[in-house]
C-alpha positions in Angstrom: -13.1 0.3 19.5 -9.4 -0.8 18.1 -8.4 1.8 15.7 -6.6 0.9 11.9 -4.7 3.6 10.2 -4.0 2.7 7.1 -1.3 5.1 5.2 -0.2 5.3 1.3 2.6 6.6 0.6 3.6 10.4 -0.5 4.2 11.0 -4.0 7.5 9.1 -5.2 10.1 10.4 -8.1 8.2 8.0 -10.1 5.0 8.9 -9.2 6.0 12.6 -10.8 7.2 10.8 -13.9 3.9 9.6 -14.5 5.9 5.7 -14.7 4.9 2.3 -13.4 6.5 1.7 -10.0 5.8 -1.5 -8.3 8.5 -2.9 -6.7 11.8 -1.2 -8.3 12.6 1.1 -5.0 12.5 5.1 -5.6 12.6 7.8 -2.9 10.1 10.7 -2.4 9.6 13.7 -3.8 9.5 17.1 -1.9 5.4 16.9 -2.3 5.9 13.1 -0.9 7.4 14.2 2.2 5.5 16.9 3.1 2.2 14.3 2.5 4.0 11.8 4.8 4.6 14.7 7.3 0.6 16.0 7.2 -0.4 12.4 7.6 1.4 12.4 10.8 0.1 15.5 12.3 -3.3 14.7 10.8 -3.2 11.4 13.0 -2.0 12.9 16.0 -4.8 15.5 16.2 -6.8 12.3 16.5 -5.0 11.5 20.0 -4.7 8.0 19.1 -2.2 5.6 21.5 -1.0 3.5 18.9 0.9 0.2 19.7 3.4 -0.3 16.4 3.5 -0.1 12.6 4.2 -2.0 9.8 5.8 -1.1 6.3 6.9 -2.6 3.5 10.5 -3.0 2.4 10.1 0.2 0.3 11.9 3.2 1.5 8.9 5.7 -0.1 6.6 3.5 2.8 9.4 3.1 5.2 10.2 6.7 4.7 6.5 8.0 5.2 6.2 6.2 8.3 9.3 7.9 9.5 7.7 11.3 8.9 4.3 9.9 10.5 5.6 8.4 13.4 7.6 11.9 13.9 4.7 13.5 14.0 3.1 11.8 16.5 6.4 11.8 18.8 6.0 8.1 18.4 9.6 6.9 17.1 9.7 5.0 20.0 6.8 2.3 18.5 8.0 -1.2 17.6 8.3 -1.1 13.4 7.8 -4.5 11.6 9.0 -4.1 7.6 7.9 -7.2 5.0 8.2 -7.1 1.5 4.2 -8.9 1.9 2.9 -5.2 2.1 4.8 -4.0 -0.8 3.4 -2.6 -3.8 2.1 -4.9 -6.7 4.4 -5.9 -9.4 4.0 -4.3 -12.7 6.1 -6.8 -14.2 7.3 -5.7 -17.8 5.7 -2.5 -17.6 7.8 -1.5 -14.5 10.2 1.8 -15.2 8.0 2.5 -18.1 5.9 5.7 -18.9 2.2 5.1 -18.5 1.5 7.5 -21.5 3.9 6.0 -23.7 2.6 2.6 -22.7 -1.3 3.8 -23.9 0.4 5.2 -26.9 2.0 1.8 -28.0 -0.9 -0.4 -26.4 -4.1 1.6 -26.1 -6.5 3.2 -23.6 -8.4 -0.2 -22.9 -5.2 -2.5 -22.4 -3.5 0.1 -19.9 -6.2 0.1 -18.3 -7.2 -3.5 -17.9 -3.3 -3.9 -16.6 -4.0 -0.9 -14.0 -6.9 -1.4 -12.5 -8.7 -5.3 -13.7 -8.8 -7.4 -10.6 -7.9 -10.5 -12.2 -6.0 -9.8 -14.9 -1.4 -9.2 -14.9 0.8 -7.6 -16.7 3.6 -9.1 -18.9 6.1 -10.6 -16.5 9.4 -9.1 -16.2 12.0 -11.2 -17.9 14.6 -12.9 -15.8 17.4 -10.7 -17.2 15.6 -7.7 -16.2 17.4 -5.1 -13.5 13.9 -4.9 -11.7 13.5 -8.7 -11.6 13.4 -9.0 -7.5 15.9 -11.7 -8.0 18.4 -9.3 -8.8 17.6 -7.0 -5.3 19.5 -8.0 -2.6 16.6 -7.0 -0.1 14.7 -10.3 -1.3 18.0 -12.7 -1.4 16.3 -14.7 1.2 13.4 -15.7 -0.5 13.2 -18.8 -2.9 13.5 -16.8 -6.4 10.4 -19.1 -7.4 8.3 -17.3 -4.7 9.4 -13.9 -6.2 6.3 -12.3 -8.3 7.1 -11.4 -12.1 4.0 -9.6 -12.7 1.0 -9.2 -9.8 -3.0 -8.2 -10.9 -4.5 -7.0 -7.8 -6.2 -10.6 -7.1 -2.1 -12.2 -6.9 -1.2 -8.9 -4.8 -4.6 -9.8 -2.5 -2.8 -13.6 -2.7 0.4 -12.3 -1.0 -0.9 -9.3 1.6 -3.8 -11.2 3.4 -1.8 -14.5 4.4 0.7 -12.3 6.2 -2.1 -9.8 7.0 -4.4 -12.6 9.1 -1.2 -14.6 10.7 0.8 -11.3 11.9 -1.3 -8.1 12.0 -5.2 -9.1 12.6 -4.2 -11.5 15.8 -2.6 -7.7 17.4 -6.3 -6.2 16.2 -8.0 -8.6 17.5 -5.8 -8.4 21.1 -7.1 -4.2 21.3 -4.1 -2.9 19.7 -4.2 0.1 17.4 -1.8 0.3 14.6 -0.5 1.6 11.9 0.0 0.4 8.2 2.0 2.4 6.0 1.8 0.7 2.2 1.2 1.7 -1.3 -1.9 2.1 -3.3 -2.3 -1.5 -4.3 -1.5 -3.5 -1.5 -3.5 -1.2 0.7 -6.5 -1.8 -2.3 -5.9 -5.7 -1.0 -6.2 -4.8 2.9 -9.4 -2.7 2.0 -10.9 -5.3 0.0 -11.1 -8.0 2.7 -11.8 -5.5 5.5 -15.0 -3.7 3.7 -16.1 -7.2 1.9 -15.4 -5.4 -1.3 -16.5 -7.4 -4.6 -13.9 -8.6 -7.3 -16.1 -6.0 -9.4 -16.5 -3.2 -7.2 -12.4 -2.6 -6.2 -11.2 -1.5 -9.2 -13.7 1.6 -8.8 -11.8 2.2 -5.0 -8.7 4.6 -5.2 -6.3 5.3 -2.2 -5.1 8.6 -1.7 -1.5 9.2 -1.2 -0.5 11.0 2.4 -4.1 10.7 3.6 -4.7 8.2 6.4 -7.9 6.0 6.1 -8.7 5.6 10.1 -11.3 2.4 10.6 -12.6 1.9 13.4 -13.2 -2.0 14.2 -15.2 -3.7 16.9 -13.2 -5.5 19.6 -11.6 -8.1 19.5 -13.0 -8.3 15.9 -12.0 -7.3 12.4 -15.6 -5.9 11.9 -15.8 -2.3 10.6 -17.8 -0.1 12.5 -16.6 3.3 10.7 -13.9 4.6 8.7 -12.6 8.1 7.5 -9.9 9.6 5.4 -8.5 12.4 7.9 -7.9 15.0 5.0 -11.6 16.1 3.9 -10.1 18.5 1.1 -8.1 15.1 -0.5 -10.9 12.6 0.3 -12.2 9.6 -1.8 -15.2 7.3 -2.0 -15.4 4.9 0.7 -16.0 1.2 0.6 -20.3 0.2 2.7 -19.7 -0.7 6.0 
């Protein structure tokens, strides 16, 4: 068997502020690091030889695979960072406070813009400070590539491409790695793994500082098992 981890990140600042994230960049909090440190020493109790990781460009997913790789004494292991894995964009809700958002909008719209699979929020404006065009981190991308406002289908749109050209050929080869992301790019990565349908995922929630651990059949992307490592934090699981 190849083995997957798949890691969210600890809580962030933002995350405790109860405010729509996405792709503005915020650090973790003192809960978030000690997450990203447990998911470490949960994953090393599994005795796993791991090959390398990949983040995104977001230091609360950079910054958990820091504490994870730590923890397994693997610091050593080859790290590949690309904005692809980063977390949806919340467009023009970004920075705002969800509550305040149901408030002015409602129960039902919030939620259609959290979890629908189809359906985005209002774009960010061009003028915005959390436009990506603004963040020097994505200066080498054509600004017209840049997302103003993902649903989880346009996040799916932008993970798996770079998922099936860079990551699943290294599955495929026998080598284990690791994936540390957010909740809604991981959402993508689980999606197309467990053959989940467009009206099933919004029901799937991933954990923060809990490795998912899939098993897959060599030289395959075919998932023969799967387990969250934390049993006291653990959610639902995807048929496989």
């Amino acid at each position: 068997m190849t083995k997957l981890a798949l890691i969210r990140h600890g809580q962030s600042e933002w995350n405790l502020q109860n405010r729509f994230t996405g792709w503005y960049d915020v650090g973790l909090t003192e809960k978030g690091i000690a997450e990203a440190q447990q998911s470490g020493e949960l994953l090393a109790a599994e005795n796993i030889d791991f090959d390398a990781a990949y983040s995104s460009v977001q230091k609360r997913a950079i910054k958990t695979l820091w504490y994870t790789l730590e923890a397994l004494d693997a610091m050593y292991l080859p790290v590949t960072k690309d904005y692809r894995l980063n977390e949806r964009h919340y467009g023009g809700l970004t920075g705002l406070n969800k509550q305040e958002t149901r408030d002015k909008h409602g129960d039902e719209q919030v939620h259609i813009w959290r979890r629908s699979f189809d359906v985005p929020p209002p774009p960010v404006s061009e003028d915005s400070e959390y436009h990506p065009k603004h963040d020097k981190r994505y200066a080498h991308i054509d600004p017209k590539l840049l997302p103003v406002g993902e649903s989880l289908s346009l996040t799916l749109d932008r993970v798996l491409p770079y998922f099936n050209a860079e990551i699943a050929p290294k599955i495929k080869a026998g080598q284990n790695l690791i994936i540390a992301a957010h909740g809604n790019s991981l959402r993508a990565l689980v999606k197309s793994l467990f053959h989940v349908s467009d009206d099933d995922i919004p029901g799937i929630e991933i954990p923060t500082g809990n490795p998912l651990l899939i098993d897959l059949k060599d030289g395959t992307l075919d998932v023969i098992g799967a387990k969250y490592l934390n049993q006291e934090r653990t959610k639902p699981l995807p048929k496989f």
